[in-house]
N, C-alpha and C positions, 0 to 999 in steps of 0.2 A: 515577469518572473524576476523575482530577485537575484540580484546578482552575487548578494555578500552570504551567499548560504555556501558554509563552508564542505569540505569533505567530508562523508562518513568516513570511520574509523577506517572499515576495506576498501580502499583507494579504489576507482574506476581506470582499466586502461583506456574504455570507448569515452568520451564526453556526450553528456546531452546538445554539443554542438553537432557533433557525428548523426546526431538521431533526427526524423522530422517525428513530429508527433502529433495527430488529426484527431480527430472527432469522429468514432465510428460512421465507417460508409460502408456501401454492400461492394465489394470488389472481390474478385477472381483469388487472390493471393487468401484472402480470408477463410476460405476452404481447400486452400493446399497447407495453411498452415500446421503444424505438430511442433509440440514441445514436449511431448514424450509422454503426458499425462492427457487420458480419454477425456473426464469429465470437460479440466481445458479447453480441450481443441472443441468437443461440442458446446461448448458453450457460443463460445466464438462462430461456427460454422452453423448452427441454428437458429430456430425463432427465439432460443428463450433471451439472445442478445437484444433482439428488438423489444421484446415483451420488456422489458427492464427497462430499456432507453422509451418505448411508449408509455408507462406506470410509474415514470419517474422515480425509480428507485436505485436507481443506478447510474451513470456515463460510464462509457467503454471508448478509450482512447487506442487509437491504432499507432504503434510505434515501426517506424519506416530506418532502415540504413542502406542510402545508397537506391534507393527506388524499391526496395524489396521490404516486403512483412516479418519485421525479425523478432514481433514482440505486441504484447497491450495488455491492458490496465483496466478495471475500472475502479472508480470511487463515488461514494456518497457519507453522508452527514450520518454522526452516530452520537454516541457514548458508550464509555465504559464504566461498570459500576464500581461505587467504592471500593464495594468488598474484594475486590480484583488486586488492589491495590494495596494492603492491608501492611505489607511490611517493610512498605516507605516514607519514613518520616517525611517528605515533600510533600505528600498528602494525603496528612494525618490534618491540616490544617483543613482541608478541603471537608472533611466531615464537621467538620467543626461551625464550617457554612453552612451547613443542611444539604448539602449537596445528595444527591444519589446518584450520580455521575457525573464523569468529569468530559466536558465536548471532545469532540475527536473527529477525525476527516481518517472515515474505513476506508481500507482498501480492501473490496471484496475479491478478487482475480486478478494475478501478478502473472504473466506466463512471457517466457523469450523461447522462441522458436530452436530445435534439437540442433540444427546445425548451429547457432551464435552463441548456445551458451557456452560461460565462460569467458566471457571478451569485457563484460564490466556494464552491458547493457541492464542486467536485472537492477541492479547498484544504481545506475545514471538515471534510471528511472524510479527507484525511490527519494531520489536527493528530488528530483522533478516534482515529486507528488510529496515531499516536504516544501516546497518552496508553494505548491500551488495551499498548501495549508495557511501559509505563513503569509499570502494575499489575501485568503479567508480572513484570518485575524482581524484585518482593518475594518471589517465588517462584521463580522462576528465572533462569538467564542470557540477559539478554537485550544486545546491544551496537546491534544495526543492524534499521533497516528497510530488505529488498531486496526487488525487481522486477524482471521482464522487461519495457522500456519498449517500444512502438511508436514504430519511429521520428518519426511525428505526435507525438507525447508526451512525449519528449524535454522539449522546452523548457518544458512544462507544470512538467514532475519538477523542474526544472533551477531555477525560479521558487518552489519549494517548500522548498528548501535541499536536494536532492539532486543526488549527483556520479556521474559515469562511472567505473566501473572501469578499469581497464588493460584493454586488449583481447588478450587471450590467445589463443592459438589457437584454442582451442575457441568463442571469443567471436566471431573474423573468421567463422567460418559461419555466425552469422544474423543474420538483419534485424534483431528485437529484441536493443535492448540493455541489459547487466547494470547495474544504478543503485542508490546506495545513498543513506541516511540516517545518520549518528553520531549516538543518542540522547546524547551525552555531550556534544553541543555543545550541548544546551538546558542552560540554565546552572543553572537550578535542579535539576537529577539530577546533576551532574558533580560 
């Protein structure tokens, strides 16, 4: 993990030093977990974790503070399409390569368990999964980190240096919405 990946704008009080953070395993904690959201917690406490960790379309990382399940992640390889992007001159040049999207490392499932939130863990663990983009890079194209936000979550994203796409058609049908990340605004990659 890189070391020079600076703060997001809403500072973290927990550090990703505070955090261990594994590789989905099947442990006891993983079905006591709750973050106050159903779909969440089953996700995490059912098969559809393994179905995704065995169909390769997902890692689901378990985040630990202090020997306890206070949080986890997953991510996998995406992109987001131009049209997403449409009223940022940054890239406007990106269409101009033929592009139809620009690479990104999604984060499908963000969730910190009811009692921790608010302590800076949800935060420590986006700077974490900026950084693990930002190892991608050396290896392949990476530009953005994108998510589908819960409307609740919004402002969370929003506090973390992430912006709303252009709401496109396909974007007015659902509740959650499209958010992204410019790895290239952290100054030390740009």
């Amino acid at each position: 993990m890189p070391e020079d990946i600076p703060d997001f704008e809403h500072e973290a009080r927990l550090t990703l030093e505070d955090l261990d953070i594994q590789p989905f395993w099947e442990t006891e904690q993983v079905h006591a977990f709750d973050c106050g959201n159903e779909d969440l917690n089953d996700f995490l406490s059912t098969e559809e974790v393994r179905r995704y960790e065995q169909e390769m379309v997902g890692k689901t990382y378990l985040v630990f503070h202090k020997g306890r399940l206070v949080g986890f992640f997953t991510v996998s390889q995406g992109g987001l399409r131009i049209e997403y992007l449409r009223k940022w001159k940054s890239f406007s040049r990106m269409s101009e390569m033929k592009l139809e999207a620009i690479p990104a490392l999604v984060i499908g499932r963000l969730a910190v368990d009811g009692g921790h939130q608010g302590r800076g863990i949800g935060r420590a663990l986006i700077k974490y999964i900026a950084g693990m983009a930002i190892e991608t890079q050396g290896k392949m194209g990476v530009r953005l980190l994108i998510l589908q936000a819960k409307p609740e979550s919004i402002e969370f994203y929003m506090k973390c240096g992430f912006q709303l796409t252009v709401p496109t058609a396909r974007e007015r049908k659902r509740k959650n919405r499209t958010m992204f990340f410019d790895l290239s605004s952290i100054d030390e990659i740009a």
